[in-house]
C-alpha positions, -999 to 999 in steps of 0.1 A, spaced: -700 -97 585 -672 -92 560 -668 -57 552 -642 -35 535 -631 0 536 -616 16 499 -597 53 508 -611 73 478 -591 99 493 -562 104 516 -549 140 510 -552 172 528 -575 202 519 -549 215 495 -544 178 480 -510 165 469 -497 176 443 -507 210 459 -509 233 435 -474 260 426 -454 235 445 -422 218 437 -414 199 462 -400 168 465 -436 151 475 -456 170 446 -428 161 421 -429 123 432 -434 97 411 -449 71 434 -483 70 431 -485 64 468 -474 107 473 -506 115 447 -533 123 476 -569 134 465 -590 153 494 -602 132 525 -630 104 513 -640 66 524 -661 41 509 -669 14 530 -686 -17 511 -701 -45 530 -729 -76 510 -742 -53 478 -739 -22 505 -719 11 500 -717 39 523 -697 71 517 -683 95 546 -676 130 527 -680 136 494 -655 162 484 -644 181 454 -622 148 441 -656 127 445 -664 124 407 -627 113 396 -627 89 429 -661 69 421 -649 65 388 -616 50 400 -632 27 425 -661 17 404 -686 29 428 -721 22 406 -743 31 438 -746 46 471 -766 38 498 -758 66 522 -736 94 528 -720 105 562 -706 141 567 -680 148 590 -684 186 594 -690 210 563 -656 224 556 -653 227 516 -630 193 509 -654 172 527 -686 185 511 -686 198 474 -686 170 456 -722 163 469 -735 174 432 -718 147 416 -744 123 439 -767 132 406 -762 101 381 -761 77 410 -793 92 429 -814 86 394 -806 54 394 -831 42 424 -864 53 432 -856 63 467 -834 95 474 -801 89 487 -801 98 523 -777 120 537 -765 120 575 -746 153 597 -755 168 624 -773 200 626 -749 224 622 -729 205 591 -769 197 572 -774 233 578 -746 247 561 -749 218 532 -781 227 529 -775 264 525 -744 258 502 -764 236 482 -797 252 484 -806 246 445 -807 207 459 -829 213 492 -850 241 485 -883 235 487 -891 268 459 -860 252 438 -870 245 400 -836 228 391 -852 197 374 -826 176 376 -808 182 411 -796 155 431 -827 132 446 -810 133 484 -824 138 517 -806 151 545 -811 134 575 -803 156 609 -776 126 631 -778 118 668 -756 95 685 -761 65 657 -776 54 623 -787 29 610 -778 17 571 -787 -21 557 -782 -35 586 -748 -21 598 -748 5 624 -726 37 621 -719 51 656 -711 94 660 -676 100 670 -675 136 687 -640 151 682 -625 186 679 -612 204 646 -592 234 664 -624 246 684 -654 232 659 -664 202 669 -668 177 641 -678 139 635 -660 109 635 -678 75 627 -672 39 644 -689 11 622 -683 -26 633 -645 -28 642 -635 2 625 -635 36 629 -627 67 607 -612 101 621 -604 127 596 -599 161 606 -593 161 644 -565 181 670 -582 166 700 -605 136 706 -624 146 742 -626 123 768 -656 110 765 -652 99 731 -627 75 738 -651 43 751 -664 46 715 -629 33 701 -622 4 722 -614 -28 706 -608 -16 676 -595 -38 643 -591 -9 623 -588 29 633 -581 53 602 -566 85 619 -556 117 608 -519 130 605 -515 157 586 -478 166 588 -446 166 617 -448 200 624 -473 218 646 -511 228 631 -538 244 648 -566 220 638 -552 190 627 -528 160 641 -490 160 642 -476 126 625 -460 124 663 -493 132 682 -515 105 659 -486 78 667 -493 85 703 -530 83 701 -527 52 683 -511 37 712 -535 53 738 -565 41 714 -544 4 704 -562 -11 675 -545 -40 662 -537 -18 628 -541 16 621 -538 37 589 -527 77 587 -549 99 564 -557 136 553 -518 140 545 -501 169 534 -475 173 509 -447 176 539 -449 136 542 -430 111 521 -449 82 516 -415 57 515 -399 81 541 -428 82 566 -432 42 565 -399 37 576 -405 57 608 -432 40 619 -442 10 639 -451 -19 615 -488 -20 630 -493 21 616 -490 26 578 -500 55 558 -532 52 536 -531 60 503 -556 64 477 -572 34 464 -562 17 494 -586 -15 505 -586 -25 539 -606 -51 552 -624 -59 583 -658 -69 603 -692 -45 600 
C-alpha cells in the first residue's frame, strides 16, 4: 500500500535556531538549517498517524495541513517529544471516538502524570483533549497498518523506535541492542538519528549513524533530530548519495 512519511520536525531538543546563538547554522538562510523539535506524520489511504507530538506540534499541523489524526505513538516522554499533546484538542473534537494514544508503561505514566488535567478521572477541565492512552507491547495495530516497537537505548533509558511497512523511525537513540536489529531488515526507508559529529552521551554521532546505516542497509536513509552544529549544504556533501539529511516538511514515500 502506498504510504508516505512528512518530517514535521527534524531538530534537536533545543531546535535550530537555538535560542542566544549566532552561529553560522542559526543565522542561515536556507530553510533546510530551520529545525523544529523531532515529529513524523506518516499518511497512508485517508489515514494519519503521528509519532511525538512535541512543543512545535501546533505550528507543524498547520504547516502540513494535518486536519485529523488517527493515532499517536510516543517514543519515550522526554519534554520535546510530548508537550504538544494539548494541542491534540481541536482535532480530537472533531470525531466521536477519542484519539488513541500508544507508549509503553513507563512513557503513558509520565504523560499521564504531566498531563493529568487530560487523564484524571476527578478532572473537571471541560474541554481537555478526548484521548486515550493505550499501554504498547511488542505491536499495534492502526487502519489496517501495523506499527511494530523498536527497543533502543537513549544513554541508559530505554526508549521506542517504530517499524511500519518498509520503514522505520529512530529518533533519540546512542545504541540499538542486539536484538533489535531483526526488526530492521529489509528496510526501504530507515529515518535515523544524528545529532552532531562530536561525541554525546545519549544521542548518535553523524559518524556513528553513517555506520549503522551500513550495518542496518536500507536502500535510503534519512538523518534527523539535528543540532545546530550541522550544516545542511555542508553535511550533504559528506555523505553517501543513498543518506541525506531530513529536513522539515520533508515527504518521503514508501510501502505501509
Amino acid at each position: 500500500m502506498q504510504a508516505e512519511i512528512t518530517i514535521l520536525g527534524s531538530g534537536t531538543s533545543m531546535g535550530v535556531p537555538t535560542l542566544g546563538c549566532t552561529c553560522r547554522v542559526c543565522t542561515s538562510a536556507d530553510p533546510h538549517d530551520r529545525r523544529t523539535r523531532p515529529s513524523i506524520a506518516v499518511r497512508w489511504n485517508d489515514c494519519c498517524a503521528v509519532i511525538d507530538t512535541g512543543p512545535d506540534f501546533r505550528e507543524q499541523a498547520l504547516r502540513e495541513g494535518l486536519t485529523n489524526i488517527d493515532a499517536v505513538l510516543y517514543t519515550h516522554s522526554h519534554a520535546d517529544h510530548i508537550l504538544g499533546l494539548d494541542d491534540l484538542r481541536p482535532l480530537s473534537f472533531k470525531t466521536p471516538q477519542k484519539i488513541p494514544l500508544y507508549a509503553d508503561d513507563a512513557a503513558a505514566g509520565v504523560i499521564e502524570r504531566v498531563f493529568d488535567y487530560t487523564f484524571s478521572l476527578e478532572s473537571q477541565y471541560a474541554t481537555r483533549a478526548r484521548v486515550e492512552m493505550h499501554r504498547m507491547g511488542g505491536s499495534v495495530e492502526i487502519r489496517g497498518s501495523v506499527f511494530i516497537r523498536v527497543p533502543l537505548l537513549h544513554g541508559q533509558l530505554e526508549v521506542a523506535g517504530f517499524r511500519f511497512g518498509n520503514a522505520a523511525y529512530l529518533t533519540d537513540v546512542s545504541t540499538i541492542p542486539e536484538q533489535s536489529m531483526p526488526l530492521l531488515k529489509n528496510l526501504d526507508v530507515l529515518i535515523l538519528d544524528a545529532l552532531r559529529k562530536r561525541p554525546h552521551p545519549t544521542h548518535e554521532t553523524l559518524d556513528q549513524a553513517v555506520e549503522l546505516v551500513h550495518a542496518i542497509a536500507p536502500r535510503r536513509a534519512f538523518f534527523t533530530h539535528m543540532s545546530h552544529d550541522l550544516h545542511h549544504a555542508d553535511t550533504e556533501r559528506e555523505l553517501p548519495e543513498h543518506i541525506r539529511l531530513a529536513y522539515d516538511g520533508l515527504r518521503i514515500p514508501f510501502e505501509i
